[in-house]
C-alpha positions in Angstrom: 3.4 -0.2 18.8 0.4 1.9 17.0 0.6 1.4 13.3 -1.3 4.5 11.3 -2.5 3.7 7.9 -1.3 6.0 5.3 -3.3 8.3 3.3 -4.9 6.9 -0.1 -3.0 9.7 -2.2 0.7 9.0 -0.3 3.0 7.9 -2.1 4.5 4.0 -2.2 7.4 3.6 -0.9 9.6 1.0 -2.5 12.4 -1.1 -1.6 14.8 0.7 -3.9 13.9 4.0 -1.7 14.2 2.0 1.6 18.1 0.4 0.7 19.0 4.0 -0.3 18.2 5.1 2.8 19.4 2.5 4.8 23.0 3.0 2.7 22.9 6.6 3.2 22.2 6.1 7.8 25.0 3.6 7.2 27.5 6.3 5.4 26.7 9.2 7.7 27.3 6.8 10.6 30.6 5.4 9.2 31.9 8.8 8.8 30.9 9.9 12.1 32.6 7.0 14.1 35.8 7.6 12.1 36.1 10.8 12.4 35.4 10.7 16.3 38.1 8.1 16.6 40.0 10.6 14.6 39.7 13.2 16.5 39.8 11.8 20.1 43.6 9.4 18.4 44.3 12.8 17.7 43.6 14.6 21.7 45.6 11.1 23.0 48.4 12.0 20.9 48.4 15.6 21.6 47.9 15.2 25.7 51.2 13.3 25.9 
């Protein structure tokens, strides 16, 4: 794996900014999986 280095004037990203993030993947992913077990619960129960 190639690390870069980051440019003297970038910003610092913080853990704070890092959990958010990792809450937020976590959320959208939730949602997703729920709502495609939704809608394929949904296609069973319709294809009966």
């Amino acid at each position: 794996m190639i690390v870069t280095p980051l440019a003297p004037d970038a910003p610092v990203r913080r853990v704070r900014h890092q959990a958010r993030d990792a809450v937020a993947l976590m959320t959208f992913s939730a949602v997703t999986s729920v709502g495609f077990a939704t809608a394929f619960l949904l296609l069973a129960h319709l294809g009966r």
